[in-house]
C-alpha positions, -999 to 999 in steps of 0.1 A, spaced: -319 600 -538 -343 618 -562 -346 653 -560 -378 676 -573 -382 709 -572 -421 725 -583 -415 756 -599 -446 768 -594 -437 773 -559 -400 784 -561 -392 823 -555 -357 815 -568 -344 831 -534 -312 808 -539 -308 794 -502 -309 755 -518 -281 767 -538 -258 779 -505 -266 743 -494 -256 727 -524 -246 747 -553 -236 714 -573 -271 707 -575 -294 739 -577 -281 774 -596 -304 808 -599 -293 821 -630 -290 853 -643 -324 848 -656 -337 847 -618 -347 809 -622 -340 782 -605 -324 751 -623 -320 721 -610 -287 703 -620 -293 671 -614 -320 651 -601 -301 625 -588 -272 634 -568 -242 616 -558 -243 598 -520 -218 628 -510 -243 653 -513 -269 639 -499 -269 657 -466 -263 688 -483 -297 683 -501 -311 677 -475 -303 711 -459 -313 727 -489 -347 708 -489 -350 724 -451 -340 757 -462 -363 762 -486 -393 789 -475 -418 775 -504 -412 739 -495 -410 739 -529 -381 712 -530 -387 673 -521 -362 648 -520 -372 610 -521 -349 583 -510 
């Protein structure tokens, strides 16, 4: 799984991080990070969610 995120899309509005906090974080700096492109098998369904939850669409994940 490979996970992107366009930035120019994202309103930071954390929900991808509820879903899967190993793998986005808003920081203090209201910014989205993305912690790592390419998570481990066990997250997978939680990225997924997080890909779902996302208002902007601004988050797409490739198998």
């Amino acid at each position: 799984m490979r996970v992107k995120v366009d930035f120019d899309e994202c309103e930071s509005n954390a929900l991808c991080m509820g879903a899967a906090p190993e793998v986005f974080e808003v920081r203090d700096d209201d910014f989205l990070y993305l912690l790592t492109e390419e998570p481990p098998a066990e997250l997978h369904e939680r990225v997924r969610e997080a890909e779902r939850l996302c208002p902007k669409r601004a988050i797409t994940v490739r198998d």
